[in-house]
mmCIF file of the N, C-alpha and C atoms, coordinates in Angstrom:
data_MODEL
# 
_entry.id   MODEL 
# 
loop_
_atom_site.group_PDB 
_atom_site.id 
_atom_site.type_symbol 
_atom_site.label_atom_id 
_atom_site.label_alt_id 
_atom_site.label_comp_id 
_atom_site.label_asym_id 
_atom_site.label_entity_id 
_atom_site.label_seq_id 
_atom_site.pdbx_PDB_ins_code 
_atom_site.Cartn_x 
_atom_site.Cartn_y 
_atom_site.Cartn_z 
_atom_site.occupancy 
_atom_site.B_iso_or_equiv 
_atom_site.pdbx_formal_charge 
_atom_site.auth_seq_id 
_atom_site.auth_comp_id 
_atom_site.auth_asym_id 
_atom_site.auth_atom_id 
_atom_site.pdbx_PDB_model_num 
ATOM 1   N N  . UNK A 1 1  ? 7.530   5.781   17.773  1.00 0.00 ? 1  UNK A N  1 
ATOM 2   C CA . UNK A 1 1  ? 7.367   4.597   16.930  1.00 0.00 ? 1  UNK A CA 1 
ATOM 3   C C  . UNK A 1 1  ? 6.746   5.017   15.593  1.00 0.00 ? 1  UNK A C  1 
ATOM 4   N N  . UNK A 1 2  ? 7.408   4.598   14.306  1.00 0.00 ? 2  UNK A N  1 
ATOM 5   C CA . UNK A 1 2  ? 6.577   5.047   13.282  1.00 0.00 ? 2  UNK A CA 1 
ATOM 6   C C  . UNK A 1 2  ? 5.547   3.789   13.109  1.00 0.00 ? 2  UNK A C  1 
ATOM 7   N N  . UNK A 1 3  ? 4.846   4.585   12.054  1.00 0.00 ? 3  UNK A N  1 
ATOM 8   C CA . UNK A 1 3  ? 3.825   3.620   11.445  1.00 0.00 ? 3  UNK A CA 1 
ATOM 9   C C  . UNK A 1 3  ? 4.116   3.173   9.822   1.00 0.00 ? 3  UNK A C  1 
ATOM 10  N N  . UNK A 1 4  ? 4.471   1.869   10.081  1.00 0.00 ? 4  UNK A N  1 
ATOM 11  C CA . UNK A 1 4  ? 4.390   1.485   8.707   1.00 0.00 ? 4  UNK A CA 1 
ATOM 12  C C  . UNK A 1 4  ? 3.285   1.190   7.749   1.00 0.00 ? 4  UNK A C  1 
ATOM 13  N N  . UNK A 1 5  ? 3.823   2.309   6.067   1.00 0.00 ? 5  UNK A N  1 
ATOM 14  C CA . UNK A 1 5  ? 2.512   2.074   5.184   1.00 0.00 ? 5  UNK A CA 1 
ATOM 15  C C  . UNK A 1 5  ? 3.216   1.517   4.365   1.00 0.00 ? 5  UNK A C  1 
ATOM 16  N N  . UNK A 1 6  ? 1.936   0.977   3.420   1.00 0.00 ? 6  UNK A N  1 
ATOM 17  C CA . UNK A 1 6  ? 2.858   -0.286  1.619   1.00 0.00 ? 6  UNK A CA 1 
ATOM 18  C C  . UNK A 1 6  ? 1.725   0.899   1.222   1.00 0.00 ? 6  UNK A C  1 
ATOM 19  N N  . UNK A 1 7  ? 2.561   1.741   -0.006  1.00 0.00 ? 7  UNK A N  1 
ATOM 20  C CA . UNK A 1 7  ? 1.441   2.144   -0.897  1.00 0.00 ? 7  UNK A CA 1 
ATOM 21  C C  . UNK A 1 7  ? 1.349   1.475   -2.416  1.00 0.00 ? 7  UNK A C  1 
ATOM 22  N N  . UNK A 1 8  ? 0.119   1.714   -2.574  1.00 0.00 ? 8  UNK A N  1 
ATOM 23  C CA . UNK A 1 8  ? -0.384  0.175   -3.880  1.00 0.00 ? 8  UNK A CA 1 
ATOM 24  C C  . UNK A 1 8  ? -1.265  1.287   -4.823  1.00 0.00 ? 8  UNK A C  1 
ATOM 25  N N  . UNK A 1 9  ? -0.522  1.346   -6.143  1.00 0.00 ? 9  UNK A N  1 
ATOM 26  C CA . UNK A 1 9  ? -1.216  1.928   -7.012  1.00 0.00 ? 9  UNK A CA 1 
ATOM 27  C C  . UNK A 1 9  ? -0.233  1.721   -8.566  1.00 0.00 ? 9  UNK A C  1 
ATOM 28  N N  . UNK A 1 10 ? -0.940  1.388   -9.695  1.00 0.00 ? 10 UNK A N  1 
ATOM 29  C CA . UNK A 1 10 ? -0.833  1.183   -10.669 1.00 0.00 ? 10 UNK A CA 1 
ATOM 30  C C  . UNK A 1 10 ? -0.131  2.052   -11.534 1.00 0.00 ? 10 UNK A C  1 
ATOM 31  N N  . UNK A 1 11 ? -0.191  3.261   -11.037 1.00 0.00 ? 11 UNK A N  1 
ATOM 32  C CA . UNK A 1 11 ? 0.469   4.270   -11.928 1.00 0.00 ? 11 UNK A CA 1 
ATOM 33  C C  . UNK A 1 11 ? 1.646   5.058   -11.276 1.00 0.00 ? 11 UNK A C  1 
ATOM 34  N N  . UNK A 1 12 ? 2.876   5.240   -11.095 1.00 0.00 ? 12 UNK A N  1 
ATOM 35  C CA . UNK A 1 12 ? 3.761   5.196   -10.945 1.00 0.00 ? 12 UNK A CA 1 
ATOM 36  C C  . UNK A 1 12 ? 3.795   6.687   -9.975  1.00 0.00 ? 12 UNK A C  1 
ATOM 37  N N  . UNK A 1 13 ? 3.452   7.844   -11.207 1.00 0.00 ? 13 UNK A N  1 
ATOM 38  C CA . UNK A 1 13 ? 3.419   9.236   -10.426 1.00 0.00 ? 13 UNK A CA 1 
ATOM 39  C C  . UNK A 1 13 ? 2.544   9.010   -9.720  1.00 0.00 ? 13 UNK A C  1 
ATOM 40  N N  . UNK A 1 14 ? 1.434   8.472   -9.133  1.00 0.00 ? 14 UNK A N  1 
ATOM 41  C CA . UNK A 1 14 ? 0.742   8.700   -8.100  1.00 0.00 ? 14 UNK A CA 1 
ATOM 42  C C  . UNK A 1 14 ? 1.138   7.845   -6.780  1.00 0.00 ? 14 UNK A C  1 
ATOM 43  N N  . UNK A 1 15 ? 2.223   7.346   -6.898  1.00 0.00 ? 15 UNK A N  1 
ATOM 44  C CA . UNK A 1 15 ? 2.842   6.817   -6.100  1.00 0.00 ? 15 UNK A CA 1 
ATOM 45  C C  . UNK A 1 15 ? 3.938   7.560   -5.496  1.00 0.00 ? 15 UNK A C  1 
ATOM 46  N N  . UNK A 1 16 ? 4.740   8.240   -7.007  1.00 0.00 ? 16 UNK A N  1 
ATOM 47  C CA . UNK A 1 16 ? 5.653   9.029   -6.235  1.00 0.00 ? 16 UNK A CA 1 
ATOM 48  C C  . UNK A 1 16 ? 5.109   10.514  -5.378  1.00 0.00 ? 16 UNK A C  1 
ATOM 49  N N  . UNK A 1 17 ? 4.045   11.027  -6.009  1.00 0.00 ? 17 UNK A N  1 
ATOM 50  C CA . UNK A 1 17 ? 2.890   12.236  -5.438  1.00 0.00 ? 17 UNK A CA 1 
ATOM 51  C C  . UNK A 1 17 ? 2.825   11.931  -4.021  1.00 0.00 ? 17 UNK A C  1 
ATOM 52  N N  . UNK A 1 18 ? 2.448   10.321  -4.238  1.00 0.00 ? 18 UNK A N  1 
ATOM 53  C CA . UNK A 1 18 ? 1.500   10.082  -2.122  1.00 0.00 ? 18 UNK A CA 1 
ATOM 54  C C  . UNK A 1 18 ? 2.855   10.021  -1.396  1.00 0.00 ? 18 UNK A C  1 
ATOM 55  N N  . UNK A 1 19 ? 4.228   9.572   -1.951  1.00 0.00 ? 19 UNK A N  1 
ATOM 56  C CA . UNK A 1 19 ? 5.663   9.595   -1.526  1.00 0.00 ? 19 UNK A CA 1 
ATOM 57  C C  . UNK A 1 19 ? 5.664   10.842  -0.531  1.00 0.00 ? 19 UNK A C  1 
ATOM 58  N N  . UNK A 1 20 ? 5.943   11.945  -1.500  1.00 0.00 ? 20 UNK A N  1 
ATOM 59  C CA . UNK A 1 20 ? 6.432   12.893  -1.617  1.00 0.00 ? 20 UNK A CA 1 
ATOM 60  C C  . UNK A 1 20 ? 5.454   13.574  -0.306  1.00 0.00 ? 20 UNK A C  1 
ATOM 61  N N  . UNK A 1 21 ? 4.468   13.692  -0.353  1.00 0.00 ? 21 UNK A N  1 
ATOM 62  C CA . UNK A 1 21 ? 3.477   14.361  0.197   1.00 0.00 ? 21 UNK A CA 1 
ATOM 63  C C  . UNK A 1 21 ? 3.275   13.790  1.877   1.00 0.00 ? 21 UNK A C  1 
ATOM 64  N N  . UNK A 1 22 ? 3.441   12.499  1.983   1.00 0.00 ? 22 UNK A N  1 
ATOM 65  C CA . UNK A 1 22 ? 3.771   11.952  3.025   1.00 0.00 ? 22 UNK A CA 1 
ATOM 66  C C  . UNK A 1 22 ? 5.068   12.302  3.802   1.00 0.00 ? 22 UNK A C  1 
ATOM 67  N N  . UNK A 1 23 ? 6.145   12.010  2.970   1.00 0.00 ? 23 UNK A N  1 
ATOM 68  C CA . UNK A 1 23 ? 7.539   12.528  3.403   1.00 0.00 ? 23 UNK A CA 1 
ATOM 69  C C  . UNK A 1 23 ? 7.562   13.999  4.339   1.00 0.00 ? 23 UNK A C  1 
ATOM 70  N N  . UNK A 1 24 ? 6.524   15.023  3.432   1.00 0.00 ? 24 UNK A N  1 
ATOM 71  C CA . UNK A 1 24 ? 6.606   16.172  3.729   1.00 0.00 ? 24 UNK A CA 1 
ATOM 72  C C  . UNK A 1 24 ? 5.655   16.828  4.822   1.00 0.00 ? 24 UNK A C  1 
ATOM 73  N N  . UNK A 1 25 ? 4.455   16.094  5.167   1.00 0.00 ? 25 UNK A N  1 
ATOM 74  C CA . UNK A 1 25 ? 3.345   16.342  6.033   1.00 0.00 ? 25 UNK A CA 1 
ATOM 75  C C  . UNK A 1 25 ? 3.468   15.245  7.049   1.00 0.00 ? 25 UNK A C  1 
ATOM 76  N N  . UNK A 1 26 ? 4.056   14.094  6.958   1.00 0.00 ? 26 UNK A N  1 
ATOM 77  C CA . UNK A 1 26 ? 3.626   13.142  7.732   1.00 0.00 ? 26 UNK A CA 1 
ATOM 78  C C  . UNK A 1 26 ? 4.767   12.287  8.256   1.00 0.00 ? 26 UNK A C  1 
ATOM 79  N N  . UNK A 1 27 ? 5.804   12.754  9.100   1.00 0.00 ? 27 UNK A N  1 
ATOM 80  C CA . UNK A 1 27 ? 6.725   12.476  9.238   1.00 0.00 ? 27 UNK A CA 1 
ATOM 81  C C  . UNK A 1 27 ? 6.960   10.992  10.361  1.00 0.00 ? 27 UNK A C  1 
ATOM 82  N N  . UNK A 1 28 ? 5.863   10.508  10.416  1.00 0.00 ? 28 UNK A N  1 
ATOM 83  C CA . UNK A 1 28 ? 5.262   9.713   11.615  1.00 0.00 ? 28 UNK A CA 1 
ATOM 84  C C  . UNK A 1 28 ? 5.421   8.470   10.609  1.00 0.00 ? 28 UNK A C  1 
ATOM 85  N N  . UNK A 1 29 ? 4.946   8.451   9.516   1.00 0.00 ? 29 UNK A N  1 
ATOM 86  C CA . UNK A 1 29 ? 4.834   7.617   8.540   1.00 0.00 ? 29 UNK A CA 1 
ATOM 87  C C  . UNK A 1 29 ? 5.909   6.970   7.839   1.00 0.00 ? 29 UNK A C  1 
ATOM 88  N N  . UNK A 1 30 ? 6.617   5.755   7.910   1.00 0.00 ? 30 UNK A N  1 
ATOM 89  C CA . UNK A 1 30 ? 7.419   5.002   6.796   1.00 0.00 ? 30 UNK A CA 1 
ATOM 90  C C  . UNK A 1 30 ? 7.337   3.916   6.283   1.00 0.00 ? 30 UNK A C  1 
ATOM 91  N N  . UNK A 1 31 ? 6.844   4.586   5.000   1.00 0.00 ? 31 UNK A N  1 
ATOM 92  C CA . UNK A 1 31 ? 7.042   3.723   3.428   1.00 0.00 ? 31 UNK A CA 1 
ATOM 93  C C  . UNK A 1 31 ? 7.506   2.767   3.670   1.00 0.00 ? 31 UNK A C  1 
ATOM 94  N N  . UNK A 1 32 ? 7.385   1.545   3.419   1.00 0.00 ? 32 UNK A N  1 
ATOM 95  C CA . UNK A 1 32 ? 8.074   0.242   4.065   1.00 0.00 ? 32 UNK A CA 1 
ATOM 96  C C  . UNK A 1 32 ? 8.395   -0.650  2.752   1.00 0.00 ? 32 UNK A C  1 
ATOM 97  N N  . UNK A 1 33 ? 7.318   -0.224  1.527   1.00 0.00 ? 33 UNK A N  1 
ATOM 98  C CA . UNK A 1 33 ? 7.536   -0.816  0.185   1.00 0.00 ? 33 UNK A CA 1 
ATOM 99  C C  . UNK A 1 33 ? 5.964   0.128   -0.832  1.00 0.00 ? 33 UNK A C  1 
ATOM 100 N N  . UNK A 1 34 ? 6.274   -0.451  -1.608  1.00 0.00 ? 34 UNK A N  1 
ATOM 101 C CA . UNK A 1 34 ? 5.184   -0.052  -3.043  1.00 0.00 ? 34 UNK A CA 1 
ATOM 102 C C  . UNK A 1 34 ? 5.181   -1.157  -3.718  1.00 0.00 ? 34 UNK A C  1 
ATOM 103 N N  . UNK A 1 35 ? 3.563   -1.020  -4.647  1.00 0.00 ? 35 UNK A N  1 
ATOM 104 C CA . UNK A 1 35 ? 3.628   -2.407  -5.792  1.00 0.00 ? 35 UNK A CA 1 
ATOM 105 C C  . UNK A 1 35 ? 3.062   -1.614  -6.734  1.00 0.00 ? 35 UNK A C  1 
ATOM 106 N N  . UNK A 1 36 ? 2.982   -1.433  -7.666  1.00 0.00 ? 36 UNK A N  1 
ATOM 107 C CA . UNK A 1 36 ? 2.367   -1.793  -8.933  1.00 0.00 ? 36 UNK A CA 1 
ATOM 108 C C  . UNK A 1 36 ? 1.038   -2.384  -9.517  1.00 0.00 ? 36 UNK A C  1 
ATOM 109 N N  . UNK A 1 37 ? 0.615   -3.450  -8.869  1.00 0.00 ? 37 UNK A N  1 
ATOM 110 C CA . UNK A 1 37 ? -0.523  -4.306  -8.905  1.00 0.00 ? 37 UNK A CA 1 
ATOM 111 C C  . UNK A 1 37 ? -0.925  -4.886  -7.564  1.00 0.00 ? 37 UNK A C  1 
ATOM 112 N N  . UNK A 1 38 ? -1.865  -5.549  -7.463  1.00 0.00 ? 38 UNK A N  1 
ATOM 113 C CA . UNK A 1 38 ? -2.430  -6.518  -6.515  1.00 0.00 ? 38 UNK A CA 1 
ATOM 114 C C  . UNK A 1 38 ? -1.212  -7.825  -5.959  1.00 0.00 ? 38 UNK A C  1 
ATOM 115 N N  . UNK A 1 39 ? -1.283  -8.421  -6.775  1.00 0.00 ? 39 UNK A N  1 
ATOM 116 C CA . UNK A 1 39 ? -0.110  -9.566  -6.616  1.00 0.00 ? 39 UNK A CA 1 
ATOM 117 C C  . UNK A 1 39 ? 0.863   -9.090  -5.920  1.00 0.00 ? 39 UNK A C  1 
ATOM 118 N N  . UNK A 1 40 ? 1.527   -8.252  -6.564  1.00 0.00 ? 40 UNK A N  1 
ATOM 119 C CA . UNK A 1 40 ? 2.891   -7.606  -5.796  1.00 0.00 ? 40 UNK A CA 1 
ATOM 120 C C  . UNK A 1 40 ? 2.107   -7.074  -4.012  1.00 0.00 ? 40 UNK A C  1 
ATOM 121 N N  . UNK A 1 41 ? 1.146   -6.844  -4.494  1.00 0.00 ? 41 UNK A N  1 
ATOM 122 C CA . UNK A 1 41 ? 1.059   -5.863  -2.768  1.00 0.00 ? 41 UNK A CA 1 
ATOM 123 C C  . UNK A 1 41 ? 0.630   -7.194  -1.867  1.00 0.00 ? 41 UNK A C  1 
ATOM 124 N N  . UNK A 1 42 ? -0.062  -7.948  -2.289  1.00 0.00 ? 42 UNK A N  1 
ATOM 125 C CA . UNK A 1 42 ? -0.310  -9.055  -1.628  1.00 0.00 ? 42 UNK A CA 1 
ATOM 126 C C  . UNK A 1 42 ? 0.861   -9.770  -0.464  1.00 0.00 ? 42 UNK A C  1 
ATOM 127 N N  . UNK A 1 43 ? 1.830   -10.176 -1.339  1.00 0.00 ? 43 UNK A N  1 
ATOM 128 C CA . UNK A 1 43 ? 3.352   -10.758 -0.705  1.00 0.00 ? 43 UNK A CA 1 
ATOM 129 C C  . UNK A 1 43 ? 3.659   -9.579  -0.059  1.00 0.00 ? 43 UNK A C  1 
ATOM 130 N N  . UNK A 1 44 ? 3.640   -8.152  -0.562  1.00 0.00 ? 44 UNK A N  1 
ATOM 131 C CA . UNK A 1 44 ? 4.197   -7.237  0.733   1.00 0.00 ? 44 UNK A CA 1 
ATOM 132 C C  . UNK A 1 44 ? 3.633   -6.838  1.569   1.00 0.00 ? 44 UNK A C  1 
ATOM 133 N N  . UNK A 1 45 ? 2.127   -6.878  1.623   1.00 0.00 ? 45 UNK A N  1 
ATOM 134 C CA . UNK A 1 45 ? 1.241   -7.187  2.841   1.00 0.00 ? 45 UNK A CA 1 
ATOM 135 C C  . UNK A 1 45 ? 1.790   -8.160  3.632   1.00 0.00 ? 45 UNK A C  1 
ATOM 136 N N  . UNK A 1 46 ? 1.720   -9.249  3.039   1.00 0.00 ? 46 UNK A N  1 
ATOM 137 C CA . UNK A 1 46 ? 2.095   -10.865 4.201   1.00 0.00 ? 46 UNK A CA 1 
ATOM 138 C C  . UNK A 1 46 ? 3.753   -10.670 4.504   1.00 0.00 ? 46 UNK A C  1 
ATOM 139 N N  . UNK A 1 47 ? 4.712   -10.223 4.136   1.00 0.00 ? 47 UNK A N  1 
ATOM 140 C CA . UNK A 1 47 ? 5.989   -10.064 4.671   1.00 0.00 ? 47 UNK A CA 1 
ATOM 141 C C  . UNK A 1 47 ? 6.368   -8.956  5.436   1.00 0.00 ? 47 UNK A C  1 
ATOM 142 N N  . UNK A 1 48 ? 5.293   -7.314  5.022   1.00 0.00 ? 48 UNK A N  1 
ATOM 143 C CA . UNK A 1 48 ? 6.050   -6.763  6.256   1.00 0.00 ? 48 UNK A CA 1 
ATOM 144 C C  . UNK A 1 48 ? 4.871   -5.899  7.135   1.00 0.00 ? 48 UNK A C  1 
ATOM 145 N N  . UNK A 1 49 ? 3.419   -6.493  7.411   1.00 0.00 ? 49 UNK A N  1 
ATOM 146 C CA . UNK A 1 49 ? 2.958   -6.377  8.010   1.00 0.00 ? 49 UNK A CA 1 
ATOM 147 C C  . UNK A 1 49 ? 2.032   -5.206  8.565   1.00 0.00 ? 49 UNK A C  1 
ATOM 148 N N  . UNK A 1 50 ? 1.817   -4.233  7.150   1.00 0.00 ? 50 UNK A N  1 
ATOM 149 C CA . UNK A 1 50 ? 1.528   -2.626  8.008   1.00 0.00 ? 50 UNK A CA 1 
ATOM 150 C C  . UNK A 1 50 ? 0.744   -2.711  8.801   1.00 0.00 ? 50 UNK A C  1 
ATOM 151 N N  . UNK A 1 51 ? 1.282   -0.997  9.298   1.00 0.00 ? 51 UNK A N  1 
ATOM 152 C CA . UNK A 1 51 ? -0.087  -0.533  9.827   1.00 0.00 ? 51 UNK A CA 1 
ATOM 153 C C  . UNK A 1 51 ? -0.856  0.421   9.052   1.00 0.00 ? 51 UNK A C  1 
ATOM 154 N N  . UNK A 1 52 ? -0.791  0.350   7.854   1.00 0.00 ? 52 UNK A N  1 
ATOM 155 C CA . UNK A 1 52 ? -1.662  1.752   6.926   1.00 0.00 ? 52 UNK A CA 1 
ATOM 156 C C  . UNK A 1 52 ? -1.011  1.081   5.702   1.00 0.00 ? 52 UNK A C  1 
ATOM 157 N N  . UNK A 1 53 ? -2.165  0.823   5.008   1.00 0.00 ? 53 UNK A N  1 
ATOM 158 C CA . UNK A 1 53 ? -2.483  0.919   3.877   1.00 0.00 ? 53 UNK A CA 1 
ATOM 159 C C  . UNK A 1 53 ? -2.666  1.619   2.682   1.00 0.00 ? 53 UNK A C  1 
ATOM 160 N N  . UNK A 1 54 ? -2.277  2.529   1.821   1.00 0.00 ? 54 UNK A N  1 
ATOM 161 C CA . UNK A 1 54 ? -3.060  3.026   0.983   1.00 0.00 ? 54 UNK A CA 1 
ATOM 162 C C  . UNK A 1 54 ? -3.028  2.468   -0.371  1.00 0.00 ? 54 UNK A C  1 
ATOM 163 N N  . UNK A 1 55 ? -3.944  2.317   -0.799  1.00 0.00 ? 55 UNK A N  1 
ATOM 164 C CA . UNK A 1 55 ? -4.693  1.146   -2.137  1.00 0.00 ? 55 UNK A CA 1 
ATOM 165 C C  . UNK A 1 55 ? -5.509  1.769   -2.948  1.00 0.00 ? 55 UNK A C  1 
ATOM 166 N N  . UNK A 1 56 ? -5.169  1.618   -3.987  1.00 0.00 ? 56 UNK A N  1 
ATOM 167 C CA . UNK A 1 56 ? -6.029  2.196   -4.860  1.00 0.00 ? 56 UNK A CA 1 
ATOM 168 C C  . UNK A 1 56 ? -6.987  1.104   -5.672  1.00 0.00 ? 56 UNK A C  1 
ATOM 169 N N  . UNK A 1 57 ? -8.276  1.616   -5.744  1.00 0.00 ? 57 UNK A N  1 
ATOM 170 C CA . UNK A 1 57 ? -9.100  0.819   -5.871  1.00 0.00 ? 57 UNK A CA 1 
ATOM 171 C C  . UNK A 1 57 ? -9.213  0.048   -7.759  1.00 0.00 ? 57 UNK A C  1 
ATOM 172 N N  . UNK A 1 58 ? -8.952  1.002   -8.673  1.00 0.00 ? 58 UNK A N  1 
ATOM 173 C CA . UNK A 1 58 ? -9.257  0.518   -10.045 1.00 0.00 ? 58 UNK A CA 1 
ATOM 174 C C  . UNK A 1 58 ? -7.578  0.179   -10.093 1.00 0.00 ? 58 UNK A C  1 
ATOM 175 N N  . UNK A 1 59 ? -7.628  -1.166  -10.620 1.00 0.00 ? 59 UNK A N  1 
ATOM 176 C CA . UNK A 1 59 ? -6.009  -1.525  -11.002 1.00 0.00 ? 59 UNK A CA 1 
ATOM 177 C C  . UNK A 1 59 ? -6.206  -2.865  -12.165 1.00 0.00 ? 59 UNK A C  1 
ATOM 178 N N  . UNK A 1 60 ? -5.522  -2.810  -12.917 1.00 0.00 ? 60 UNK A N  1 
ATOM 179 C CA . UNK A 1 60 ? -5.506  -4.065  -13.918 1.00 0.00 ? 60 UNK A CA 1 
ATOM 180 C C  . UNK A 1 60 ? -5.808  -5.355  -13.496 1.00 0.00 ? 60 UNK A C  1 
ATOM 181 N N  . UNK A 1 61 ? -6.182  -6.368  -13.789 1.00 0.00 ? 61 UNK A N  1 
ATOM 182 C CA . UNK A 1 61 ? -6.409  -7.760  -13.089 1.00 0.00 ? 61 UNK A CA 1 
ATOM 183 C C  . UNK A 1 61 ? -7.091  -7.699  -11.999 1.00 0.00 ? 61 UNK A C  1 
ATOM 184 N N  . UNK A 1 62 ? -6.568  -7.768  -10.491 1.00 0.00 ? 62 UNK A N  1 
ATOM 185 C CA . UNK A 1 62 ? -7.616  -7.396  -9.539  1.00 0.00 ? 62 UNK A CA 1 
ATOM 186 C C  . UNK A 1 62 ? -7.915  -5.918  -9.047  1.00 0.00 ? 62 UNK A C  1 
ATOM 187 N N  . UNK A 1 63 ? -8.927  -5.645  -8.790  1.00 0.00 ? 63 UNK A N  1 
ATOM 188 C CA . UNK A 1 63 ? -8.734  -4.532  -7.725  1.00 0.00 ? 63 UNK A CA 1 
ATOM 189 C C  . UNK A 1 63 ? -8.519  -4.547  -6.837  1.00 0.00 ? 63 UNK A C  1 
ATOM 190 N N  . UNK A 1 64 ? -8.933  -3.606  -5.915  1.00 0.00 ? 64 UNK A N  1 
ATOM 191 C CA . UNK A 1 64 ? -8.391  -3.165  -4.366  1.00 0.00 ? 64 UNK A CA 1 
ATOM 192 C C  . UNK A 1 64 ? -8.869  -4.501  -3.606  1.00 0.00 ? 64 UNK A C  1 
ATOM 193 N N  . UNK A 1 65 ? -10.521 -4.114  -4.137  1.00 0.00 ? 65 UNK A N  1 
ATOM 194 C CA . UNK A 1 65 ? -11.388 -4.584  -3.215  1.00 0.00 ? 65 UNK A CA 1 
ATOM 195 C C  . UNK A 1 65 ? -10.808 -6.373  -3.009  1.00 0.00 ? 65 UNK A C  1 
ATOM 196 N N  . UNK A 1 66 ? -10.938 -6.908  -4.341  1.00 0.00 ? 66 UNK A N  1 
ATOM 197 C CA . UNK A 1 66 ? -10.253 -8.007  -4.744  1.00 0.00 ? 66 UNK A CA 1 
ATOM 198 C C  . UNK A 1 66 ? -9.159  -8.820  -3.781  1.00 0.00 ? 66 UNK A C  1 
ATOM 199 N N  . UNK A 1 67 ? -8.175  -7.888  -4.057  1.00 0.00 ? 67 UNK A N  1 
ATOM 200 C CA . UNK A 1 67 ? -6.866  -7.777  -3.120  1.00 0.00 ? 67 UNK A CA 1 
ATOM 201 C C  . UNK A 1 67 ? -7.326  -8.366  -1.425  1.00 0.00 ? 67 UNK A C  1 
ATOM 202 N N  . UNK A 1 68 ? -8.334  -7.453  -0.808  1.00 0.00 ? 68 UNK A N  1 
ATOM 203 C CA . UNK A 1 68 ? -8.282  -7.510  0.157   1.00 0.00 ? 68 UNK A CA 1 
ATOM 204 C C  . UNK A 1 68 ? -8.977  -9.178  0.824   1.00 0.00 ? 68 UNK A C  1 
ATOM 205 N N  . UNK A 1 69 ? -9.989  -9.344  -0.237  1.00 0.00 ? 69 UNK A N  1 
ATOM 206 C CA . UNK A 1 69 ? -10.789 -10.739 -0.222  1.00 0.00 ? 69 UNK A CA 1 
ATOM 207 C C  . UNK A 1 69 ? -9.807  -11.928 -0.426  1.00 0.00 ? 69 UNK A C  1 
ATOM 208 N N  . UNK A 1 70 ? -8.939  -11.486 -0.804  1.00 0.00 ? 70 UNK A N  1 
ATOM 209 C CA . UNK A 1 70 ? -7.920  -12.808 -0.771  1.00 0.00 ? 70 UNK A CA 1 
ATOM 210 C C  . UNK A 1 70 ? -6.767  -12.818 0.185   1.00 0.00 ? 70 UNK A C  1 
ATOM 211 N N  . UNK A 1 71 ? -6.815  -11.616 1.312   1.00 0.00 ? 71 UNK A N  1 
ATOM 212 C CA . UNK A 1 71 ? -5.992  -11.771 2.218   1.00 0.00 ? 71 UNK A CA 1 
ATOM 213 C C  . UNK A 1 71 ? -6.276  -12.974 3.156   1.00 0.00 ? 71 UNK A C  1 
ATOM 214 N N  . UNK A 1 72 ? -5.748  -13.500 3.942   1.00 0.00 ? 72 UNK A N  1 
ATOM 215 C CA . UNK A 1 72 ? -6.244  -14.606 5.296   1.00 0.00 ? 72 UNK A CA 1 
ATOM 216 C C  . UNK A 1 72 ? -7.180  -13.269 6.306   1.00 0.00 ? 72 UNK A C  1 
ATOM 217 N N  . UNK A 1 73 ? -6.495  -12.858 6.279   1.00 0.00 ? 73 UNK A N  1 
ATOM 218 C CA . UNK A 1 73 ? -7.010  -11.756 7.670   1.00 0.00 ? 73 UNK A CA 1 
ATOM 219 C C  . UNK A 1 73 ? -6.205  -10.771 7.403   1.00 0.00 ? 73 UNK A C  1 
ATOM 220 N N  . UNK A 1 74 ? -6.129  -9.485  7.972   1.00 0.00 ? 74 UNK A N  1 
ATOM 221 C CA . UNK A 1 74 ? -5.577  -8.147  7.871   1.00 0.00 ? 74 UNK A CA 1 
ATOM 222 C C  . UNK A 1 74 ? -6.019  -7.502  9.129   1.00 0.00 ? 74 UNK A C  1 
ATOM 223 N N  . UNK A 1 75 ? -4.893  -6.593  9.631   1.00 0.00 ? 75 UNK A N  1 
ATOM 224 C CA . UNK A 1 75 ? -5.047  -5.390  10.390  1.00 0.00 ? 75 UNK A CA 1 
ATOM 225 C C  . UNK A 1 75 ? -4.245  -4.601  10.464  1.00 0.00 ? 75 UNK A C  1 
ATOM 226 N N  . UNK A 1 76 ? -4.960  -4.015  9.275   1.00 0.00 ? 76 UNK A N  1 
ATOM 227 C CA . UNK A 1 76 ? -4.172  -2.405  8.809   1.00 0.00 ? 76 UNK A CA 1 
ATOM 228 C C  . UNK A 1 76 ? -5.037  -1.404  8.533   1.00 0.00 ? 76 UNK A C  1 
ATOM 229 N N  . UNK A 1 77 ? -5.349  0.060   8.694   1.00 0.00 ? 77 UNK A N  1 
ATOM 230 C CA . UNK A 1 77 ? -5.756  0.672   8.322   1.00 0.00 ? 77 UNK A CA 1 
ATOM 231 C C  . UNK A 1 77 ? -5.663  1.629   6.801   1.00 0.00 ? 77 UNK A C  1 
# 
């Protein structure tokens, strides 16, 4: 069974970096989506449910932390 991650980060290459690096070490793991900002990761939190997270904490408008305070509930690592 894989584990689904949403990775959430503002800057584009460090998205494709955690891609890439995952793809290649962590074959257990599938990418299920990416955002750009908070907002965007929000709706792809609530539609596809991970199990792993990775979020980056400084982002335009909200941060991470932000993000997470406005979920209902979460259980993802």
């Amino acid at each position: 069974m894989k584990i689904k991650a949403v990775l959430i980060d503002d800057e584009v290459n460090n998205l494709d970096n955690l891609n890439l690096l995952l793809d290649r070490n962590c074959p257990e793991v599938e990418i299920v989506a990416t955002a750009l900002n908070a907002e965007q990761c929000r709706s792809i939190i609530l539609q596809y449910q991970p199990d792993l997270v990775f979020l980056d904490i400084q982002m335009p408008d909200k941060n991470g932390f932000d993000l997470l305070r406005s979920l209902p509930e979460y259980d993802f690592d």
